[in-house]
PyMOL Python script that loads the backbone (N, CA, C, O; Angstrom):
from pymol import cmd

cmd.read_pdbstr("""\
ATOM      1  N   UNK A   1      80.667  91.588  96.377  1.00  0.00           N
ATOM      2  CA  UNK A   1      81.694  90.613  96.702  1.00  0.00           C
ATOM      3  C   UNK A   1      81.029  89.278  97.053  1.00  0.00           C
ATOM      4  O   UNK A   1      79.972  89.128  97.665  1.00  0.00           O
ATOM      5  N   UNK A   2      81.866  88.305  96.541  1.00  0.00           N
ATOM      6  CA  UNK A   2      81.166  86.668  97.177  1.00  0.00           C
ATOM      7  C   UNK A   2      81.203  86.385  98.225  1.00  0.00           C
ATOM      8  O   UNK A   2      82.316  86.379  98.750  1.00  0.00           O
ATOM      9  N   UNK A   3      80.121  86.045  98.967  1.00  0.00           N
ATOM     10  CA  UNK A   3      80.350  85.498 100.262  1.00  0.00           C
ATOM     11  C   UNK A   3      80.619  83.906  99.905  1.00  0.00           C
ATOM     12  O   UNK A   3      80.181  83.059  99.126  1.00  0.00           O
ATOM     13  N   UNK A   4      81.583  84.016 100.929  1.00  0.00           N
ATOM     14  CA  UNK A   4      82.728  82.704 100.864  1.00  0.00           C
ATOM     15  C   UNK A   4      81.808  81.789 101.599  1.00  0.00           C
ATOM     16  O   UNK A   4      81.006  82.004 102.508  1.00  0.00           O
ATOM     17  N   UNK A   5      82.246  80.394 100.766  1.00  0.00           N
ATOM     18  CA  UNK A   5      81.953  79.241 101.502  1.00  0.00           C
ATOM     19  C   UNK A   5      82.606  78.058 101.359  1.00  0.00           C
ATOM     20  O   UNK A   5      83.332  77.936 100.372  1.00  0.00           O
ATOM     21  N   UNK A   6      82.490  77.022 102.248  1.00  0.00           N
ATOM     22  CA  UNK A   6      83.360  75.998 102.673  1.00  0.00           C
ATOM     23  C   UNK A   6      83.847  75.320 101.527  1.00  0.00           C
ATOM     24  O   UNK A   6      82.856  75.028 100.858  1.00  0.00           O
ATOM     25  N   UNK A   7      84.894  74.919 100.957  1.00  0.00           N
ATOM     26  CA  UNK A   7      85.198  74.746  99.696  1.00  0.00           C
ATOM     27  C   UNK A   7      85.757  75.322  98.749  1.00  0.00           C
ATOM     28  O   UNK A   7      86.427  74.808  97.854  1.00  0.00           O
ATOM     29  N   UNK A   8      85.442  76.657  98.950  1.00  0.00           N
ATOM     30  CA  UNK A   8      86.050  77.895  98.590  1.00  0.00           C
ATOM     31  C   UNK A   8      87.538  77.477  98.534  1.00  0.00           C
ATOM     32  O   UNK A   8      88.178  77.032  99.487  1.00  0.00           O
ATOM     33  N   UNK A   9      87.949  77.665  97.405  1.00  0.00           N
ATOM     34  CA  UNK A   9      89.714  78.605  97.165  1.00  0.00           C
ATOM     35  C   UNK A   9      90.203  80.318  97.400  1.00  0.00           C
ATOM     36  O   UNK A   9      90.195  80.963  96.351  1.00  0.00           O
ATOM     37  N   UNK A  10      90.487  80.847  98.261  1.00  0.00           N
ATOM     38  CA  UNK A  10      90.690  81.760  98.436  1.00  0.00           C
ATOM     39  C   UNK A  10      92.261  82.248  98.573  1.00  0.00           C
ATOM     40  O   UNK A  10      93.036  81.335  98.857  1.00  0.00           O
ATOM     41  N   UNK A  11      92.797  83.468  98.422  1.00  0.00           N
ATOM     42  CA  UNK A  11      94.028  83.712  98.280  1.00  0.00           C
ATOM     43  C   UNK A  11      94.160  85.153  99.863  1.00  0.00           C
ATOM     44  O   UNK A  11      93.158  85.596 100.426  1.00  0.00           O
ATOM     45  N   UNK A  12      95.594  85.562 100.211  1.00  0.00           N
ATOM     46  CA  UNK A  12      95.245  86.728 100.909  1.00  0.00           C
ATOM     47  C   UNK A  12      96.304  87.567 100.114  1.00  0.00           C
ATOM     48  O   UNK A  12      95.807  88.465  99.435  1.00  0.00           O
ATOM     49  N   UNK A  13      97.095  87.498 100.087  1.00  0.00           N
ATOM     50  CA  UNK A  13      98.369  88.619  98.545  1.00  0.00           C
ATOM     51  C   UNK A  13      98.184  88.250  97.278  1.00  0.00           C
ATOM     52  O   UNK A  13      98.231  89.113  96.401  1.00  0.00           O
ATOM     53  N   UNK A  14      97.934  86.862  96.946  1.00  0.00           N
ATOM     54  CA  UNK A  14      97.590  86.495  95.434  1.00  0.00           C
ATOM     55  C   UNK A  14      98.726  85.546  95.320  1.00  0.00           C
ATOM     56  O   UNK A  14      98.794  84.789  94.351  1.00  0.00           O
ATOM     57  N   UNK A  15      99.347  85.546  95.971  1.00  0.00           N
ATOM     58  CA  UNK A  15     100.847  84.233  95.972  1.00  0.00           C
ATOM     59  C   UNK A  15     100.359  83.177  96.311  1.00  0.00           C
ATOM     60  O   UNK A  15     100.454  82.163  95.620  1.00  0.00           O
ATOM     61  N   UNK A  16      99.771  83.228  97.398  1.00  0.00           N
ATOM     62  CA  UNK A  16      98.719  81.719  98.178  1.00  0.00           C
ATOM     63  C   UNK A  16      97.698  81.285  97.738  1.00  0.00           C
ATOM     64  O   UNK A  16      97.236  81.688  96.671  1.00  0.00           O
ATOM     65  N   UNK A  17      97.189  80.461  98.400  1.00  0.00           N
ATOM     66  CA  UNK A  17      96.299  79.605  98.014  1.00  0.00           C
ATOM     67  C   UNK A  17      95.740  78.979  99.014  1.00  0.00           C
ATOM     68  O   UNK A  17      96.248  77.879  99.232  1.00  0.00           O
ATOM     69  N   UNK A  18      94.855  79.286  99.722  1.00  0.00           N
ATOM     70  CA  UNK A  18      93.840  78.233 100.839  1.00  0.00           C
ATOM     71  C   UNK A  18      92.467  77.829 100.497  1.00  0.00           C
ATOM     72  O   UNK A  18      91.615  78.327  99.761  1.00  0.00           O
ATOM     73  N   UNK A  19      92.502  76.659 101.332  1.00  0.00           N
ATOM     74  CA  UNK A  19      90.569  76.048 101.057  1.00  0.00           C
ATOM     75  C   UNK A  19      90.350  76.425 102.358  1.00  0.00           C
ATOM     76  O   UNK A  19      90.954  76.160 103.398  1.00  0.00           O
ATOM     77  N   UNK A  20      88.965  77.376 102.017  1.00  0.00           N
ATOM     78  CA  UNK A  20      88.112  77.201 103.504  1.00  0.00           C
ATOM     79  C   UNK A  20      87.437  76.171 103.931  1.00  0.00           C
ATOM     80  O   UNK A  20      86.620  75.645 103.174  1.00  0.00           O
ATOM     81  N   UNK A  21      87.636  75.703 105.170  1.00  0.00           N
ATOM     82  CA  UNK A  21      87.370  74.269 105.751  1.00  0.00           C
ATOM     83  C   UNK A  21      86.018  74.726 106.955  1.00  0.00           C
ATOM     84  O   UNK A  21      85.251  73.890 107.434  1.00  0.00           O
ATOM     85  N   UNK A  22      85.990  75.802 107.181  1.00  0.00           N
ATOM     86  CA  UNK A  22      84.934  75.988 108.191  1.00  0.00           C
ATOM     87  C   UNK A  22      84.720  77.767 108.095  1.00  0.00           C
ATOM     88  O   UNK A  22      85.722  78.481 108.125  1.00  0.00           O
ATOM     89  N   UNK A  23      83.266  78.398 107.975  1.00  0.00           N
ATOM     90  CA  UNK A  23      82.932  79.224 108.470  1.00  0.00           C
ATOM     91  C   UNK A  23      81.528  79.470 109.402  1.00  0.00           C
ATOM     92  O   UNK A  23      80.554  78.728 109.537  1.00  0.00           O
ATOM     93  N   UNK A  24      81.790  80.703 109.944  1.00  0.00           N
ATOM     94  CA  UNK A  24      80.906  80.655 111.184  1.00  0.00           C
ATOM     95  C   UNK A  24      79.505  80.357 110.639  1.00  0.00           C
ATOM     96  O   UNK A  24      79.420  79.503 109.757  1.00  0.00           O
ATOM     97  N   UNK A  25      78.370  80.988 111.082  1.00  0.00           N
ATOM     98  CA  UNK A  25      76.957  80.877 110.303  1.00  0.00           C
ATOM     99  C   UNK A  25      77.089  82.296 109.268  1.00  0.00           C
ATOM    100  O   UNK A  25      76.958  82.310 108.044  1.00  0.00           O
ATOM    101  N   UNK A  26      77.363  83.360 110.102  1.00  0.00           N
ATOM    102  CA  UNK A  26      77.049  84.244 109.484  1.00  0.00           C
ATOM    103  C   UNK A  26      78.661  84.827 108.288  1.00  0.00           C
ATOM    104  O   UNK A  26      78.875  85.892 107.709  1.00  0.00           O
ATOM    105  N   UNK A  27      79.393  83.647 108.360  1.00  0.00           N
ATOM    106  CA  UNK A  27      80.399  83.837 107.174  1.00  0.00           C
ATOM    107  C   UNK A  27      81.663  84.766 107.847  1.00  0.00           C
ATOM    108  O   UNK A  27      82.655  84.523 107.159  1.00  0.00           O
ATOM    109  N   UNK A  28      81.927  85.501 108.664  1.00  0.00           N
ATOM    110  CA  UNK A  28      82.885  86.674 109.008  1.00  0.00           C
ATOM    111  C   UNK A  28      83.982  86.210 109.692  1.00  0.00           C
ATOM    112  O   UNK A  28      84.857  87.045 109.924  1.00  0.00           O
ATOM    113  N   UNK A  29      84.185  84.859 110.149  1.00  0.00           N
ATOM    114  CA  UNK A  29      85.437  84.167 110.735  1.00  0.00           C
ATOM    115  C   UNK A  29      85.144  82.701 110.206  1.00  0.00           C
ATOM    116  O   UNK A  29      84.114  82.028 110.184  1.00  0.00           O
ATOM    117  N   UNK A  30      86.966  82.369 109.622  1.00  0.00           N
ATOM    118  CA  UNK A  30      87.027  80.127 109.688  1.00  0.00           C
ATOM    119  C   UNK A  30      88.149  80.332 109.488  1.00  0.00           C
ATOM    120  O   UNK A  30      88.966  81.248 109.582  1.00  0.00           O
ATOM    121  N   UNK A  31      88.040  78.690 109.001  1.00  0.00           N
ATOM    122  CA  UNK A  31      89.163  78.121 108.948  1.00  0.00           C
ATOM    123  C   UNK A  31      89.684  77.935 107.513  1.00  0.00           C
ATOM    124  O   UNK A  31      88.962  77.760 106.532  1.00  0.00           O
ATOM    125  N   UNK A  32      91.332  78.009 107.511  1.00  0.00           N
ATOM    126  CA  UNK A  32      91.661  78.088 105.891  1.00  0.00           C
ATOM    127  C   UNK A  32      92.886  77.579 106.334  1.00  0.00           C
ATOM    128  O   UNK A  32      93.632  77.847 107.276  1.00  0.00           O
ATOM    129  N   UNK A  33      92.906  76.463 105.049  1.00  0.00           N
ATOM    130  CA  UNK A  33      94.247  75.817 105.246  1.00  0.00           C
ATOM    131  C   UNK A  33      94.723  76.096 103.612  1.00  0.00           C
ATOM    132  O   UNK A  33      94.171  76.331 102.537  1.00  0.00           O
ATOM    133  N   UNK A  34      96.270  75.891 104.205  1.00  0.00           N
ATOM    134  CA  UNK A  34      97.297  76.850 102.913  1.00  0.00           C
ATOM    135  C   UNK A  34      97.338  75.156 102.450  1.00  0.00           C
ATOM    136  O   UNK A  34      97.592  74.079 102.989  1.00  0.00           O
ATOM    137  N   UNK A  35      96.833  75.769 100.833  1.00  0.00           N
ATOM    138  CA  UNK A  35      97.100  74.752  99.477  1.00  0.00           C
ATOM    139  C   UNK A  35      98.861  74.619  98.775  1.00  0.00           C
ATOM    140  O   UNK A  35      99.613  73.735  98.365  1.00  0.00           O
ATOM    141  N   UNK A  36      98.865  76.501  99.025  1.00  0.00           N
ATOM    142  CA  UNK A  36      99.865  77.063  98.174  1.00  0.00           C
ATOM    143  C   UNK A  36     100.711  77.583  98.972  1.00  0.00           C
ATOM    144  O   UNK A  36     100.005  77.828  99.950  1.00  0.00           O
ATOM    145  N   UNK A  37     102.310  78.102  99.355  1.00  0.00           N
ATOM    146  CA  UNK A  37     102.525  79.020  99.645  1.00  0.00           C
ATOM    147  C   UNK A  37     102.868  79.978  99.969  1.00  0.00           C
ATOM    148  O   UNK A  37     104.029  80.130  99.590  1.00  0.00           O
ATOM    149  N   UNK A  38     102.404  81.048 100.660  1.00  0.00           N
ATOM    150  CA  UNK A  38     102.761  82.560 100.130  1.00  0.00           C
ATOM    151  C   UNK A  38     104.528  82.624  99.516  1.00  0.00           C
ATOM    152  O   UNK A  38     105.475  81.838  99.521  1.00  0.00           O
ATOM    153  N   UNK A  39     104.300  83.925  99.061  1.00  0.00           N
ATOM    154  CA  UNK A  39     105.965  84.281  98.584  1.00  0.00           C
ATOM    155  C   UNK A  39     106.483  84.364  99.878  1.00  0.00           C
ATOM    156  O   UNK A  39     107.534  83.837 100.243  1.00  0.00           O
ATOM    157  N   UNK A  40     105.795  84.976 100.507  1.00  0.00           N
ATOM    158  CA  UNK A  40     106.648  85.617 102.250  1.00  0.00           C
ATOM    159  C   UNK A  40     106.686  84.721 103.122  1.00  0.00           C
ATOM    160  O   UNK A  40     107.469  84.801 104.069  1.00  0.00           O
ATOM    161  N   UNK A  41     105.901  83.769 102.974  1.00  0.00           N
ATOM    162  CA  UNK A  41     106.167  82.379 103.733  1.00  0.00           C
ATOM    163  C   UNK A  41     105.878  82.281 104.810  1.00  0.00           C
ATOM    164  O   UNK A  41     106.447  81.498 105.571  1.00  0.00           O
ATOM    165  N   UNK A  42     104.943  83.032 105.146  1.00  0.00           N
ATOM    166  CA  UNK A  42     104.194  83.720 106.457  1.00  0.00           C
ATOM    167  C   UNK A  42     103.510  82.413 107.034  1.00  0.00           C
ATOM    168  O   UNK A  42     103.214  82.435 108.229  1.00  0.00           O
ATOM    169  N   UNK A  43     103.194  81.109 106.182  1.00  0.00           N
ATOM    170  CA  UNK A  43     102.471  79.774 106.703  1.00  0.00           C
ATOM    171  C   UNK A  43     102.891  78.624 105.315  1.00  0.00           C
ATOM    172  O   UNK A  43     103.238  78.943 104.178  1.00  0.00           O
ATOM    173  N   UNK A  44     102.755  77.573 105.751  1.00  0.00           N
ATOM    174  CA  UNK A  44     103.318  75.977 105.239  1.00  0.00           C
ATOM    175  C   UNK A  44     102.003  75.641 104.410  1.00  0.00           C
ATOM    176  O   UNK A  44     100.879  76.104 104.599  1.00  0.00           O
ATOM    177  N   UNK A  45     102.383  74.785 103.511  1.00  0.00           N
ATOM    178  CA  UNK A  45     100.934  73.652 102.877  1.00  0.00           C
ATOM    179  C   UNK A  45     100.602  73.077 103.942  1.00  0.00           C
ATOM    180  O   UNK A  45     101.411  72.715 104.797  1.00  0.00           O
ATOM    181  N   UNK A  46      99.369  72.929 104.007  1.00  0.00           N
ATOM    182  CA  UNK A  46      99.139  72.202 105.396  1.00  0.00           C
ATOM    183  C   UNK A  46      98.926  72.937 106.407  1.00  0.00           C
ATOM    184  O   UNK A  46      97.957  72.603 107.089  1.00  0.00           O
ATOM    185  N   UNK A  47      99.587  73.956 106.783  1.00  0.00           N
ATOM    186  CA  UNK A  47      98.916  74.666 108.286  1.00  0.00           C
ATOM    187  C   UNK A  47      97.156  75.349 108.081  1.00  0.00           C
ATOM    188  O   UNK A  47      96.771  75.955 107.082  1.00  0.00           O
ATOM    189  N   UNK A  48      96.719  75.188 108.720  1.00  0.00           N
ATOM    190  CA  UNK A  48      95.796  75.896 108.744  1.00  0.00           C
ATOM    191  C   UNK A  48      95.332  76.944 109.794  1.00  0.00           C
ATOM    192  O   UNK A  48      95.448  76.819 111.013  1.00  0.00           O
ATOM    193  N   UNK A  49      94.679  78.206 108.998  1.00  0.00           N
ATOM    194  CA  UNK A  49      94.709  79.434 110.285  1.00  0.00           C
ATOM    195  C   UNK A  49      93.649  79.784 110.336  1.00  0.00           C
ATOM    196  O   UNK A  49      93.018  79.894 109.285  1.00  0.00           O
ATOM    197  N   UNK A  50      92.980  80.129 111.724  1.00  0.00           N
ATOM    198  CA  UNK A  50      92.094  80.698 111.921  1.00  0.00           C
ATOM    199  C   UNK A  50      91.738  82.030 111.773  1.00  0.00           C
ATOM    200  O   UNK A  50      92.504  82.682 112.482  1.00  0.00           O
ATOM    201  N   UNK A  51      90.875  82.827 111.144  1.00  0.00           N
ATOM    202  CA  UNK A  51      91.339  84.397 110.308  1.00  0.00           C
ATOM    203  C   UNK A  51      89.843  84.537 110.059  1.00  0.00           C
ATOM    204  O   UNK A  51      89.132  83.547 109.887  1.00  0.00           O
ATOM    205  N   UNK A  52      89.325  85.927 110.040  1.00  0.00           N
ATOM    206  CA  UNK A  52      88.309  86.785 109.621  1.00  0.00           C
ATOM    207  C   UNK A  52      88.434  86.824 108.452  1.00  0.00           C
ATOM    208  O   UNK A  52      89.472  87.264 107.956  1.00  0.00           O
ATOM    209  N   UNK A  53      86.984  86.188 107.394  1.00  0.00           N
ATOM    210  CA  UNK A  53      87.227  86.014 106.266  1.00  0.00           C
ATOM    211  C   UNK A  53      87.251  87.584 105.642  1.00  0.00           C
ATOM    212  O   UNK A  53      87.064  87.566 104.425  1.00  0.00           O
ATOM    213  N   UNK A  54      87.364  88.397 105.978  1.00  0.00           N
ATOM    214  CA  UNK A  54      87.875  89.524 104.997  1.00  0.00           C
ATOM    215  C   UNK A  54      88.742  89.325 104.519  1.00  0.00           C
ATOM    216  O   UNK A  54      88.699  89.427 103.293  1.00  0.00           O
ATOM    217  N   UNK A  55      89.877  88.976 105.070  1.00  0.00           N
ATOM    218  CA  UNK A  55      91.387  88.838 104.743  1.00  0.00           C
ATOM    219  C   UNK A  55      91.296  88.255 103.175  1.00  0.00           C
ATOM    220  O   UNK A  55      92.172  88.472 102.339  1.00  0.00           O
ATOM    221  N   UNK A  56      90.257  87.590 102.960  1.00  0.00           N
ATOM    222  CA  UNK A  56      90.690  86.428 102.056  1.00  0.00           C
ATOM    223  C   UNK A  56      89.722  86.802 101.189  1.00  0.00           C
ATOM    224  O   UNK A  56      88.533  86.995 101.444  1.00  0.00           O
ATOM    225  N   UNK A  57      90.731  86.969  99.325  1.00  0.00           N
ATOM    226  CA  UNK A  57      89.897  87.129  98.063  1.00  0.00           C
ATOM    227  C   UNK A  57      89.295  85.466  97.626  1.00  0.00           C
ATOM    228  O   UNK A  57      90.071  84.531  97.425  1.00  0.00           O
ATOM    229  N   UNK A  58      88.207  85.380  97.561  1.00  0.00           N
ATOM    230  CA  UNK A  58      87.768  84.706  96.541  1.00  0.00           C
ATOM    231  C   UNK A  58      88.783  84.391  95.116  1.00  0.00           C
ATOM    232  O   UNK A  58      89.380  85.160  94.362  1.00  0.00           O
ATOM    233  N   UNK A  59      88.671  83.054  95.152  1.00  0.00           N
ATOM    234  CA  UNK A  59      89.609  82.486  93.487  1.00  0.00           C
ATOM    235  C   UNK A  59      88.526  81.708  93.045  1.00  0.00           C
ATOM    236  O   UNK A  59      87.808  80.873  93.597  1.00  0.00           O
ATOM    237  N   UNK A  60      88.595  82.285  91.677  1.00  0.00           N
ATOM    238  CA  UNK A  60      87.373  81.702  90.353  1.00  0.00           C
ATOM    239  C   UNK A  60      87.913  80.686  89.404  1.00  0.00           C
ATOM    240  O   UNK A  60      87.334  80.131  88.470  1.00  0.00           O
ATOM    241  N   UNK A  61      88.888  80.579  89.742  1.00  0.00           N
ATOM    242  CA  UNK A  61      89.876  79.559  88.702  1.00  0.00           C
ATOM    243  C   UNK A  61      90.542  79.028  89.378  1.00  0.00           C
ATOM    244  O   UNK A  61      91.517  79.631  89.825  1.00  0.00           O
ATOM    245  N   UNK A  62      90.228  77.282  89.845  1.00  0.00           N
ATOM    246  CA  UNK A  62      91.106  76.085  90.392  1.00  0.00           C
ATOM    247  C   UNK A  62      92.039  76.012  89.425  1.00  0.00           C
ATOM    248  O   UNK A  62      93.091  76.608  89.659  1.00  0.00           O
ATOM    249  N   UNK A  63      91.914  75.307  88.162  1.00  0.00           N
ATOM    250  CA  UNK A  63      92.502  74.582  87.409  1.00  0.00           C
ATOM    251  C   UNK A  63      94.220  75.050  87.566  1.00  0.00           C
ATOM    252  O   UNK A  63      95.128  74.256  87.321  1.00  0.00           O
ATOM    253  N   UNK A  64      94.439  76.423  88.000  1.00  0.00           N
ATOM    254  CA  UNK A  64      95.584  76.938  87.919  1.00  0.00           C
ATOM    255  C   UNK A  64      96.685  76.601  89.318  1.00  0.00           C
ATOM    256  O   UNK A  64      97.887  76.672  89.064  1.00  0.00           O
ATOM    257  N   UNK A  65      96.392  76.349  90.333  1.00  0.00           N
ATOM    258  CA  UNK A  65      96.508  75.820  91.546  1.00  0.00           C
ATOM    259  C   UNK A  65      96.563  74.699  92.238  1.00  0.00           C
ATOM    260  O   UNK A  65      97.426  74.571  93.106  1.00  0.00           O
ATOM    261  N   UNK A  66      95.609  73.655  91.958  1.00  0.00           N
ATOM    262  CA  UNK A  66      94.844  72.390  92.668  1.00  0.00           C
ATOM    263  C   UNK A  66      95.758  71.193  91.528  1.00  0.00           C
ATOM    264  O   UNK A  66      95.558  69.981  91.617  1.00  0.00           O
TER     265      UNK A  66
END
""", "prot")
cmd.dss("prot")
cmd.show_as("cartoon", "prot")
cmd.util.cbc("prot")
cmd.orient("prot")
């Protein structure tokens, strides 16, 4: 699996869409603000949450999103 880094597009159901804006040194907690979002609407464009990057898949393809 990729270890995530700042810049990163990452998703957590595949509906969303966040950029990671900050992780720790060793990568396992930051910050991710919603690009996209979710179907369930669980957070806004613009909010950003603080979350253990497990939660969050890696996205290999901007062009579809951004």
């Amino acid at each position: 699996m990729k270890q995530l880094q700042v810049g990163d597009y990452v998703t957590r159901d595949g509906t969303d869409v966040h950029l990671v804006t900050y992780l720790t040194d060793d990568g396992t907690f930051g910050d991710f603000k919603c690009i996209r979002e979710p179907s369930e609407k669980w957070t806004d464009v613009g909010d950003t949450e603080s979350n253990i990057s497990r939660r969050y898949t890696f996205l290999s393809y901007t062009d579809d999103f951004v």
